[in-house]
Structure formats: C-alpha cells, structure tokens
N, CA, C and O atoms as a GROMACS GRO file, in nm:
protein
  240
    1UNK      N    1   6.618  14.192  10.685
    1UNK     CA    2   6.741  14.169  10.758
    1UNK      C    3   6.788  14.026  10.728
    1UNK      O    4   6.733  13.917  10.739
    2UNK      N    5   6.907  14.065  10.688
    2UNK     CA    6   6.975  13.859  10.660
    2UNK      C    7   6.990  13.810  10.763
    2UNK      O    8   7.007  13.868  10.870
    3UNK      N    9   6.987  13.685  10.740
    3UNK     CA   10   7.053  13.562  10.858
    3UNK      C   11   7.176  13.574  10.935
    3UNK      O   12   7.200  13.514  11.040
    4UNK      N   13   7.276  13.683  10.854
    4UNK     CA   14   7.413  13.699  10.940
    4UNK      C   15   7.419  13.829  11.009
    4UNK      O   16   7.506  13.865  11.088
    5UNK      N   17   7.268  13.925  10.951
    5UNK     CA   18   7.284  14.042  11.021
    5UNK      C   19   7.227  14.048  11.162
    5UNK      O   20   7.245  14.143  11.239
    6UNK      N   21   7.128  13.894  11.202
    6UNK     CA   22   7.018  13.858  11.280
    6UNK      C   23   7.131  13.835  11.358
    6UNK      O   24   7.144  13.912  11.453
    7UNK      N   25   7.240  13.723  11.338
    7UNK     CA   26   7.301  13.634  11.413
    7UNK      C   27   7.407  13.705  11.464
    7UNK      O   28   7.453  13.658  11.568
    8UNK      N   29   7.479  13.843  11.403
    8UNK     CA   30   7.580  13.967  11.442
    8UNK      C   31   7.516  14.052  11.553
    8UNK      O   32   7.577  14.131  11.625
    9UNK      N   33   7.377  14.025  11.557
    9UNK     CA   34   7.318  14.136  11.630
    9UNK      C   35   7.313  14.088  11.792
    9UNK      O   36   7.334  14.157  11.892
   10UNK      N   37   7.265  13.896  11.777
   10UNK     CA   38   7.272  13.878  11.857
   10UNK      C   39   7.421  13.852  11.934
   10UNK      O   40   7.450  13.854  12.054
   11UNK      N   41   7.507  13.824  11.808
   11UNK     CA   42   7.680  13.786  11.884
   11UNK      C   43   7.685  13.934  12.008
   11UNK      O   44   7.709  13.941  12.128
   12UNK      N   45   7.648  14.042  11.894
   12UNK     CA   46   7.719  14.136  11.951
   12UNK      C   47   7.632  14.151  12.134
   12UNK      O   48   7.707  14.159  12.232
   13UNK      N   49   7.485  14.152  12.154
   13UNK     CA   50   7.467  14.133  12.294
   13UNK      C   51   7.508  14.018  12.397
   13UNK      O   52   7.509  14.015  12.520
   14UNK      N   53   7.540  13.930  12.306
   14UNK     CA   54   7.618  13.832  12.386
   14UNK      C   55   7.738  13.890  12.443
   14UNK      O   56   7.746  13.881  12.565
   15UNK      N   57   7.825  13.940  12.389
   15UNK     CA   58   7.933  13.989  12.397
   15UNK      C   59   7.950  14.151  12.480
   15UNK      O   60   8.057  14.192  12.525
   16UNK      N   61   7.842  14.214  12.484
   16UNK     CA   62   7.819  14.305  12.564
   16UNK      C   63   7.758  14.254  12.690
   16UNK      O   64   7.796  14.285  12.802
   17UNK      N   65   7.666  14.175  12.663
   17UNK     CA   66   7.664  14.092  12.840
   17UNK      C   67   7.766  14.094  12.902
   17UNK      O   68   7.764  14.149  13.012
   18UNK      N   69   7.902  14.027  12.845
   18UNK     CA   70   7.997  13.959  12.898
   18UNK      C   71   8.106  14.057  12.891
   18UNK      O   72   8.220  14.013  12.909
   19UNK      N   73   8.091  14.192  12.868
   19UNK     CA   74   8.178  14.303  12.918
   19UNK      C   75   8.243  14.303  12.805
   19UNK      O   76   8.356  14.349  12.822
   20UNK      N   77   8.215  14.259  12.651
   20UNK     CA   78   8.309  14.291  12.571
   20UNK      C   79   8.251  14.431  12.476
   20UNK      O   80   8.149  14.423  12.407
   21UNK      N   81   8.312  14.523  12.484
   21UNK     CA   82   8.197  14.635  12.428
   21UNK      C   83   8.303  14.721  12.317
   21UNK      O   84   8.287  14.841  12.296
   22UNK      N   85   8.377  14.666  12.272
   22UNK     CA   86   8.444  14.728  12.136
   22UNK      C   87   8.429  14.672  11.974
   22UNK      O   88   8.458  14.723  11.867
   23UNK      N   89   8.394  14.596  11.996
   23UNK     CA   90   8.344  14.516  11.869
   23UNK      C   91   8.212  14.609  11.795
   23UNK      O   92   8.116  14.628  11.869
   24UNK      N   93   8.205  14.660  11.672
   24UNK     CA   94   8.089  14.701  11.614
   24UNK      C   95   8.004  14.578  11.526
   24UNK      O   96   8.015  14.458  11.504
   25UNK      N   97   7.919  14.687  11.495
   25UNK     CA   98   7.806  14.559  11.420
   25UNK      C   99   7.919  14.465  11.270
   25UNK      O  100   7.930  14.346  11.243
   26UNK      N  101   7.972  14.572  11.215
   26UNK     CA  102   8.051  14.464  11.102
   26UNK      C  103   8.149  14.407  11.120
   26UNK      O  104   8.191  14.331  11.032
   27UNK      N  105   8.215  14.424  11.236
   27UNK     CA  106   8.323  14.316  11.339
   27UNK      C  107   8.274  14.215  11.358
   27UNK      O  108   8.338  14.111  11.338
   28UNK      N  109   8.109  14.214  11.414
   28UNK     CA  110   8.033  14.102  11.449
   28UNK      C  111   7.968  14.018  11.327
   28UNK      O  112   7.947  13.897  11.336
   29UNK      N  113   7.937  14.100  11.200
   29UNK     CA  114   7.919  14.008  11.084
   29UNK      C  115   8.038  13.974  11.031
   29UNK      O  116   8.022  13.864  10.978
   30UNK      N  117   8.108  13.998  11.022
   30UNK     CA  118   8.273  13.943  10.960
   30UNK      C  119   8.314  13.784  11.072
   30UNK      O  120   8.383  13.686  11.040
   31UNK      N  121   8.251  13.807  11.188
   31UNK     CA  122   8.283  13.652  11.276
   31UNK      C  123   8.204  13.581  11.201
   31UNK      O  124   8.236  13.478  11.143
   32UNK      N  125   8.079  13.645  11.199
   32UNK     CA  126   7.972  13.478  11.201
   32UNK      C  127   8.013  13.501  11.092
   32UNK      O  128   8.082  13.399  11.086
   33UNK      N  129   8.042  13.580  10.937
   33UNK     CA  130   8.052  13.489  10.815
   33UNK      C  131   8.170  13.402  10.839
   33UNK      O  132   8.163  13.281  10.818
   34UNK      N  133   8.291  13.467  10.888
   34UNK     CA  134   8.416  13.326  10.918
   34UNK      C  135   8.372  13.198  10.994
   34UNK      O  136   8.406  13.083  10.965
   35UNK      N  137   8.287  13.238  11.100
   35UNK     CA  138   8.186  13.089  11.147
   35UNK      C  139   8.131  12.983  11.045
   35UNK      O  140   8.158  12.866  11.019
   36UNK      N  141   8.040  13.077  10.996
   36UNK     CA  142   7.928  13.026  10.896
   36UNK      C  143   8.055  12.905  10.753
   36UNK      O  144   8.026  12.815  10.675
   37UNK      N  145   8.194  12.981  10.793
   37UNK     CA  146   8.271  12.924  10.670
   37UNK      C  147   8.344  12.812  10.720
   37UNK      O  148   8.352  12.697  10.677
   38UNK      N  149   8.413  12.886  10.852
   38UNK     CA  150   8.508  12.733  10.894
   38UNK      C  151   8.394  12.613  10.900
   38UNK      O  152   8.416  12.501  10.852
   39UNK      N  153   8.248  12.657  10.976
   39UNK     CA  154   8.169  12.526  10.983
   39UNK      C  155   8.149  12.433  10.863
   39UNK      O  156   8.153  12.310  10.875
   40UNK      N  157   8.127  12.496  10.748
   40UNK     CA  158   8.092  12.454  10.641
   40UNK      C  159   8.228  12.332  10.588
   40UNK      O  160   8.184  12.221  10.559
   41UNK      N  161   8.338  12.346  10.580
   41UNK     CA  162   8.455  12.305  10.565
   41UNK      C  163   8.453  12.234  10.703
   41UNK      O  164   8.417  12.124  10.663
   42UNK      N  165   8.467  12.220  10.849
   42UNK     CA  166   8.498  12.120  10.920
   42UNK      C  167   8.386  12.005  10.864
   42UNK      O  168   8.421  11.895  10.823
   43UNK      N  169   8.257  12.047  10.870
   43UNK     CA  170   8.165  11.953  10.822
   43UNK      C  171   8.219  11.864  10.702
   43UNK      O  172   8.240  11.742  10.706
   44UNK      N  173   8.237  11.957  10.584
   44UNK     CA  174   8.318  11.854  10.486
   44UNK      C  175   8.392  11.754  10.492
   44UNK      O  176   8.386  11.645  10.436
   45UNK      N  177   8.492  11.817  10.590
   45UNK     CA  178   8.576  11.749  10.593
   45UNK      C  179   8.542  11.606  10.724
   45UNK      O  180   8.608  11.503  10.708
   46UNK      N  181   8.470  11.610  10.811
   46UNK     CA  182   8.368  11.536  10.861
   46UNK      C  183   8.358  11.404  10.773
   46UNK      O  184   8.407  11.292  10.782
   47UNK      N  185   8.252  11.484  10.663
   47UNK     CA  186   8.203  11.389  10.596
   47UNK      C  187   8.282  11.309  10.528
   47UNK      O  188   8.281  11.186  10.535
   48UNK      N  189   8.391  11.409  10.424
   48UNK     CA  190   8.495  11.328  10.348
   48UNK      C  191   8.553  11.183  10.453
   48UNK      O  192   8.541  11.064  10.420
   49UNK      N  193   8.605  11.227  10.563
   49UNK     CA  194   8.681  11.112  10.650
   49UNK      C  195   8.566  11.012  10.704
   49UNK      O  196   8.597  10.909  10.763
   50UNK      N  197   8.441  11.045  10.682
   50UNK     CA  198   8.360  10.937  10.735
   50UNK      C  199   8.337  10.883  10.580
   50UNK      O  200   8.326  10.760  10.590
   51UNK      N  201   8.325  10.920  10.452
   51UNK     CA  202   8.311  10.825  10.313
   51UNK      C  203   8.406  10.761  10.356
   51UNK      O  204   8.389  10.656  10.417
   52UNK      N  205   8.556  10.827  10.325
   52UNK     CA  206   8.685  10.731  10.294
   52UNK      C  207   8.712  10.665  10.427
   52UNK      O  208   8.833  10.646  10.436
   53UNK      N  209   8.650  10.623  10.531
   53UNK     CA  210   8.643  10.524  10.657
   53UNK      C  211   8.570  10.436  10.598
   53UNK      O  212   8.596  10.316  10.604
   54UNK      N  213   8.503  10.468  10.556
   54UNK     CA  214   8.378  10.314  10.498
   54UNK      C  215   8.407  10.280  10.375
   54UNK      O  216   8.350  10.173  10.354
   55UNK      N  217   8.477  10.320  10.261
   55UNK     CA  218   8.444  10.343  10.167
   55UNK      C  219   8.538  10.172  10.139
   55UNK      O  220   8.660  10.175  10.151
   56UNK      N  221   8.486  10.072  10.112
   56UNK     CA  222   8.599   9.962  10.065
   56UNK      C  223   8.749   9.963   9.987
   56UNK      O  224   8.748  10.005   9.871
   57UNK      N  225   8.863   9.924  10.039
   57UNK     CA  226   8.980   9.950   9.982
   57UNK      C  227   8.976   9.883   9.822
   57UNK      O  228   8.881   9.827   9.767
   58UNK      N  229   9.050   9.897   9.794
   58UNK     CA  230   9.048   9.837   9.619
   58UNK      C  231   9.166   9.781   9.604
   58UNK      O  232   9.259   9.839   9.658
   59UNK      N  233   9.188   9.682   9.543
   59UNK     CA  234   9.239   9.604   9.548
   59UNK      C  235   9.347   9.633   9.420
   59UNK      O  236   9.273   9.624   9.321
   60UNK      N  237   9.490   9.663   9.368
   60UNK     CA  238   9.527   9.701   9.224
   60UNK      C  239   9.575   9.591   9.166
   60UNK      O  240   9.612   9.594   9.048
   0.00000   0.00000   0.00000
C-alpha cells in the first residue's frame, strides 16, 4: 500500500467522523496528491523568498 493510499484512507475516516460520507477512496487520493503538490511548491516558494531575503544585492 503507498503513502497516498495510507494517507486517503485515513482522510477518508476523518471525513466520515465528521459526517462527510460522499467522497470515495479516489476522491480521497486525488486530495492528498493535490496536498502532497501545493505543499511541495508553497515550500519552494518559502524557500526561494527566504534565499532572495538574504541573498546580498549586487551592485551594476
């Protein structure tokens, strides 16, 4: 079992706890891979603005 089928399985009882009960199992892997993606990219972009914050201006 993959890491996104582990993490769909658990979205999806989260989400049945909480009364949401129409979502199937590949509704619930299609979130976490869009999770798994926006995170990857906010992080980047994280990082990019924390280089170019420090990064010394240059002088032309």
């Amino acid at each position: 079992m993959s890491i996104v089928s582990i993490m769909a399985t658990i979205l999806e009882q989260e989400l049945r706890e909480r009364g949401i009960l129409g979502l199937t199992q590949l509704d619930c892997e299609t979130i976490v891979h869009s999770l798994i993606e926006r995170t990857a990219k906010l992080e980047a972009d994280i990082k990019r603005k924390r280089t170019s914050a420090t990064a010394p201006e240059r002088s032309v």
